[in-house]
C-alpha positions in Angstrom: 58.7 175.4 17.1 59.5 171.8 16.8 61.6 172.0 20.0 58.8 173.4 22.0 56.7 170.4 20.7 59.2 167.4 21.8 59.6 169.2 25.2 55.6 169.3 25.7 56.0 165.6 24.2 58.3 165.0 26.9 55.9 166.3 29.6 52.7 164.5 28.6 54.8 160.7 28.4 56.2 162.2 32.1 52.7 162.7 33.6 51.3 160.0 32.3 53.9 157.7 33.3 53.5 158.8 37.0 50.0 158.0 36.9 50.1 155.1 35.8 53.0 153.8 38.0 50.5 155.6 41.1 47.8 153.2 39.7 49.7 149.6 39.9 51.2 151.0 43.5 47.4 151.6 45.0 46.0 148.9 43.3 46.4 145.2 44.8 47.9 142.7 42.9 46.2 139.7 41.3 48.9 138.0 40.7 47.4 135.7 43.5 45.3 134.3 40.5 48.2 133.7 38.2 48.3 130.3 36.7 51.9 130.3 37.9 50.3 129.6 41.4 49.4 126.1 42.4 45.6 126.0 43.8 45.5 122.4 44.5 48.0 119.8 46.3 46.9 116.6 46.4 43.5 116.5 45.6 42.5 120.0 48.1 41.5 122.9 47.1 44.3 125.6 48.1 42.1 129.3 47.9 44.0 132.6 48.3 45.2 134.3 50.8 46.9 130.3 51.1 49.3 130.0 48.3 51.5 127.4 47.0 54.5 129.1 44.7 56.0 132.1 44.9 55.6 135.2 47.6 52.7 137.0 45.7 50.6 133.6 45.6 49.7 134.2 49.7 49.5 137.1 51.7 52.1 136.0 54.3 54.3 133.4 55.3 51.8 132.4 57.3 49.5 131.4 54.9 52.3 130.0 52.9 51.3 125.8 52.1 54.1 123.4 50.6 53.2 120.9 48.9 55.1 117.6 50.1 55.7 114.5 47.9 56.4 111.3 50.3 57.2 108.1 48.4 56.5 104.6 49.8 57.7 101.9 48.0 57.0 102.6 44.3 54.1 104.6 44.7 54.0 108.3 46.0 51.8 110.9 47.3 51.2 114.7 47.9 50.2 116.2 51.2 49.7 120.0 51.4 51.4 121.2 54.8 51.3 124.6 56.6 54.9 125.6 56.9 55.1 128.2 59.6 53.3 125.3 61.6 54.5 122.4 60.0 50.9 120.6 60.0 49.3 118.7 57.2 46.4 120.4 56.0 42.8 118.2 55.8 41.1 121.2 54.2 40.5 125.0 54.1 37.5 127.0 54.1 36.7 130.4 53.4 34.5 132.1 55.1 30.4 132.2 54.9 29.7 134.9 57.3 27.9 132.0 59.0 27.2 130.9 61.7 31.3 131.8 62.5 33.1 135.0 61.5 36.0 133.3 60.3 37.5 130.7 58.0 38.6 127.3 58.7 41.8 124.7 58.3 41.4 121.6 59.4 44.9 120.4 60.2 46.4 116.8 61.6 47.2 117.6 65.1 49.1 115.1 67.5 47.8 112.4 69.9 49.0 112.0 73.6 49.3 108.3 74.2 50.1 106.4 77.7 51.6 102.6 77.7 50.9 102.1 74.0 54.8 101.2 72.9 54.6 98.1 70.8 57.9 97.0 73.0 56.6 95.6 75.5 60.2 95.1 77.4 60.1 98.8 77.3 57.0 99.4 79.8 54.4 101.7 79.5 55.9 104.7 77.6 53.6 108.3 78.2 54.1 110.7 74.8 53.6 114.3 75.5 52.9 116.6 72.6 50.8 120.0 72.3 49.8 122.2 69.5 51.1 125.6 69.4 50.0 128.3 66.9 51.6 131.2 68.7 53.7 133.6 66.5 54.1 137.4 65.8 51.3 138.0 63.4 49.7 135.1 63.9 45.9 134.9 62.1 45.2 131.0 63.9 43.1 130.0 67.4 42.0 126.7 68.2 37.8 127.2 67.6 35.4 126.0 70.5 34.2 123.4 68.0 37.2 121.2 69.4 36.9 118.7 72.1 39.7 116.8 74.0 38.7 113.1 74.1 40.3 110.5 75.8 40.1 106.5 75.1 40.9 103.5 77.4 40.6 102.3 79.9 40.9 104.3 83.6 42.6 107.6 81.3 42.0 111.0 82.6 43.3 113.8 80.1 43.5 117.5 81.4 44.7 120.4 78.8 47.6 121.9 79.5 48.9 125.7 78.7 45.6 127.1 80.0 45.5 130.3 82.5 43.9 129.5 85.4 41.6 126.3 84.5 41.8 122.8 85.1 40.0 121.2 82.1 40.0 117.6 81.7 37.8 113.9 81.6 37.9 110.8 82.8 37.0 107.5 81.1 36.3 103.8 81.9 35.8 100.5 80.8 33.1 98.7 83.1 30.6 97.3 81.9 27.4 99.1 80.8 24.6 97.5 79.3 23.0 100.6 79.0 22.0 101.3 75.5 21.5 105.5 76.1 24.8 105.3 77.4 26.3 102.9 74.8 25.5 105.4 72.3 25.4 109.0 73.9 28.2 111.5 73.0 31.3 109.9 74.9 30.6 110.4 78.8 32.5 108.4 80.2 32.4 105.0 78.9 35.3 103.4 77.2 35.9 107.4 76.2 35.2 110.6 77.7 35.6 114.5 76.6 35.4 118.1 78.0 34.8 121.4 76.3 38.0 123.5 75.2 38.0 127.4 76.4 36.3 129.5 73.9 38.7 132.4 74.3 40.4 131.6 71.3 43.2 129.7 72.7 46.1 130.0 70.2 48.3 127.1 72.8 47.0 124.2 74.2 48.9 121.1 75.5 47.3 117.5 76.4 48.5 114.8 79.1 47.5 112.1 80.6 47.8 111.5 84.2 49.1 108.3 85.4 46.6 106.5 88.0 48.4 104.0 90.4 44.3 102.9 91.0 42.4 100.6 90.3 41.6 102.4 86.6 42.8 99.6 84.5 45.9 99.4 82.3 46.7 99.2 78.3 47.3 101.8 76.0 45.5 105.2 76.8 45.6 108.0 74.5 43.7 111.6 74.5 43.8 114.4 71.5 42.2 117.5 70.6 39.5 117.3 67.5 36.6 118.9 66.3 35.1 115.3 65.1 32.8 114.0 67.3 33.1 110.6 69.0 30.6 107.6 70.6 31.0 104.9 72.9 29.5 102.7 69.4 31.9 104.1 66.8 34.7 105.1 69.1 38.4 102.6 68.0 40.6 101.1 69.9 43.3 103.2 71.6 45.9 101.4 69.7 44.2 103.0 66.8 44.6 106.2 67.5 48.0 105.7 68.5 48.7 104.1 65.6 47.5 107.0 63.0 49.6 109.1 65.1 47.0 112.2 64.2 43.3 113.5 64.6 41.7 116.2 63.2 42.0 119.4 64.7 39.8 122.9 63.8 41.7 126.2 63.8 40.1 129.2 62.9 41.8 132.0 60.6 41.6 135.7 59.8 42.8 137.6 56.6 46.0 139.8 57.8 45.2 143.3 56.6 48.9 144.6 57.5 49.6 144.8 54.0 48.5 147.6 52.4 48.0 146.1 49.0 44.6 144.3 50.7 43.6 146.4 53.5 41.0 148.0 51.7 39.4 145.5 49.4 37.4 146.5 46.1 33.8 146.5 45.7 33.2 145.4 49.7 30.7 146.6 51.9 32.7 148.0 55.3 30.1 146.1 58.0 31.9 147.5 61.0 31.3 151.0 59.8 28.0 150.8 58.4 25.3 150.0 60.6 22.3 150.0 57.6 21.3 147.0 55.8 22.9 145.9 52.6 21.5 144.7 49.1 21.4 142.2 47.3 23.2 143.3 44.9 26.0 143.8 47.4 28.8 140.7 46.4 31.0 141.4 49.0 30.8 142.2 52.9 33.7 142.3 55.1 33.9 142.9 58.9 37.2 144.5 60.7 38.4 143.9 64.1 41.8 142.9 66.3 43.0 139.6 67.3 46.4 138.8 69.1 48.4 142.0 67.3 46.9 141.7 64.2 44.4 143.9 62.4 42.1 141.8 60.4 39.7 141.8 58.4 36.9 138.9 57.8 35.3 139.0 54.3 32.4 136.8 52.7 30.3 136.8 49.6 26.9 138.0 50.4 23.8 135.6 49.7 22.9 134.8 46.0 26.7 134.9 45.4 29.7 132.3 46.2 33.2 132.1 45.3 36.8 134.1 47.2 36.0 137.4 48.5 39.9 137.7 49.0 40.3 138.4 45.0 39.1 141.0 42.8 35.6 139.9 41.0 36.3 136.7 43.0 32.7 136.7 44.4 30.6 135.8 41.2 26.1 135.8 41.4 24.5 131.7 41.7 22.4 130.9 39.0 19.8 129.5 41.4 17.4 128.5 38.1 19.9 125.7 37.2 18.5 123.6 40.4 15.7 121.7 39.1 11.8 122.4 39.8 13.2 125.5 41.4 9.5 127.3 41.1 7.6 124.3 40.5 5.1 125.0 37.7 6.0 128.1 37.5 9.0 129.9 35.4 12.5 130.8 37.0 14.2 133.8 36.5 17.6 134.7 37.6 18.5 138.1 39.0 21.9 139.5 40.3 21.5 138.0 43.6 18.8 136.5 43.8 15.6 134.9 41.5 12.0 135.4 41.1 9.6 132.9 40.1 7.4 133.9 37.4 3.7 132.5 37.0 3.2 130.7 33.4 0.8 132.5 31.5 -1.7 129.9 29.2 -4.8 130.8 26.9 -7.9 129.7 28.4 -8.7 126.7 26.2 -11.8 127.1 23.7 -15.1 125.4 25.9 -16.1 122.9 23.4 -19.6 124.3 23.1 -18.2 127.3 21.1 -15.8 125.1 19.3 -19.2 123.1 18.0 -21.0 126.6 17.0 -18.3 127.6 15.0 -17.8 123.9 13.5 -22.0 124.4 12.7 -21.6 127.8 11.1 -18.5 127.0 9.4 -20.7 123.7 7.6 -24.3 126.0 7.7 -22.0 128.2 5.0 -20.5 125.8 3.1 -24.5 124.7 2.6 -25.5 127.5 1.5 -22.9 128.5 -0.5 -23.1 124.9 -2.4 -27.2 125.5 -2.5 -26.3 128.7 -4.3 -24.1 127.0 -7.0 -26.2 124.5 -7.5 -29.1 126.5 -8.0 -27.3 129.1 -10.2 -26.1 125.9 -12.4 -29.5 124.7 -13.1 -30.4 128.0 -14.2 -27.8 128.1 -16.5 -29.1 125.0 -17.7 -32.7 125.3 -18.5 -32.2 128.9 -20.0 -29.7 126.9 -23.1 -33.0 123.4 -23.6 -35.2 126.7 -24.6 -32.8 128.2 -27.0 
């Protein structure tokens, strides 16, 4: 008897051992939020699927951030850098669902610069560099946000690395006493820019042409970057040269080639479903292809905010903590939303009632008192006959 027990033991600790090694395998890890996982390097915010740490704090190498200590002098700093890149990161954003379908980096990319060396025995000396995100699996593209600019005098920039397209600007330095020009978008004068493709260009290179005319000389330099630029604010080319960098836009998408996140829990599957979601729904994700990757795009829907990419990540906005939120009237919060409830008051007492009561009140108390008083002189007549 006790042998057939121990081997029906046996069997109930197997079964439920498989199941619960099935579970961990289909489930997807959230060691991503560990605290052995470094969020922040030097002073930005570093949201999965980036990671700083070990393998399960990012999805990929990719998305795989080092944090770099430089030391000058006696004092030292941290910069976060992309490694499969090797660009220092300005700041990551997840996406919002809008108005792009994709998150963010802002990265340092490089500047082109023409006769800027600070040798001047050396002559002018022309810098060439590009920025290239290429790669097998590759989530990055250069957004249409970008611009190349060029500032100096007589520069003309084209992009490079582009199929069939000759993109580029010209800029000069005469005189214009022209305040719309002086502070339009940079046209022309003292800078110039032009549109990047909006195919989602994963390469693109930048050079400047040397002009044997009349163009002027000095230092010249051109760049890719998603900040904008006026003839008013626009530095020096020496500046620019000097920095070394500007900041560049490149768009991401979340990798769902691991199976441990390609189906995400508690998301609404927007590609498939073509009726409208609730408010109640947290999550929202849309799927789709992009240079041999399958990937998907998730955000949290309104009334909610925080990383879709981690389980419970997107968490409902208390909208009744922002001040005067219904005006006079009372703020509730609801999953998702809030509703603004009217105050209900008591219709204050008109004061002609108040003074009838106050007259009846006192028209009592008379009587009452007349009463006593009668009753006590009654009292005391009855006991001078006796």
């Amino acid at each position: 008897m006790k042998t057939k027990f121990y081997r029906f033991l046996c069997i109930v600790v197997s079964v439920l051992t498989f199941l619960m090694n099935g579970s961990s395998a289909a489930t997807p890890p959230t060691s991503n939020t560990s605290t052995s996982c470094n969020r922040t390097c030097g002073g930005i915010s570093i949201p999965f699927p980036f990671g700083i740490g070990g393998k399960d704090c990012y999805l990929n190498n990719w998305y795989e951030v080092v944090c770099n200590t430089t030391t000058s002098g006696s004092s030292s700093t941290t910069v976060p850098l992309l490694s499969r890149i090797n660009k220092e990161v300005v700041n990551i954003y997840l996406p919002d669902g809008y108005p792009e379908p994709y998150g963010v980096v802002h990265i340092k990319g490089p500047v082109t610069s023409l006769g800027c060396s600070s040798n001047a025995s050396q002559g002018p000396q022309k810098s060439l560099s590009g920025l290239n995100v290429t790669g097998k699996g590759s989530p990055y593209f250069l957004t249409d946000e970008n611009r190349l600019v060029a500032v100096g005098c007589g520069t003309k920039a084209l992009m490079t690395d582009i199929e069939s397209e000759i993109l580029g600007c010209e800029s000069s330095c005469e005189d214009s006493t022209s305040k719309e020009v002086t502070n339009s978008i940079c046209n022309g004068y003292k800078c110039c820019q032009a549109r990047i493709p909006t195919e989602r260009p994963q390469a693109m290179g930048v050079n400047i042409e040397i002009n044997n005319g009349t163009g002027g000389g000095g230092c010249k330099v051109a760049f890719l970057t998603n900040t904008r630029y006026l003839p008013s604010n626009v530095t020096e080319p020496e500046k620019f040269h000097a920095d070394g960098y500007a900041v560049v836009e490149l768009g991401w998408y979340f990798d769902t080639s691991d199976s441990r996140f390609r189906n995400p829990l508690g998301c609404i599957n927007l590609t498939r479903s073509n009726g409208p979601y609730f408010a109640d729904d947290n999550c929202l994700c849309q799927y789709g292809y992009f240079s041999g990757i399958n990937y998907r795009n998730c955000y949290c829907g309104n009334g909610f905010t925080g990383n879709p990419y981690i389980r419970g990540g997107c968490i409902d906005i208390d909208e009744c903590k922002v001040p005067n939120k219904c005006g006079g009237d009372t703020c509730e919060n609801i999953v998702g939303m809030y509703k603004c409830v009217p105050k209900i008051t008591k219709p204050a007492k008109p004061a002609v009632l108040r003074g009838v009561l106050i007259g009846l009140l006192g028209l009592l108390f008379l009587v009452i008192g007349i009463s006593g008083c009668s009753k006590l002189l009654e009292s005391d007549g009855g006991s001078s006959v006796v």
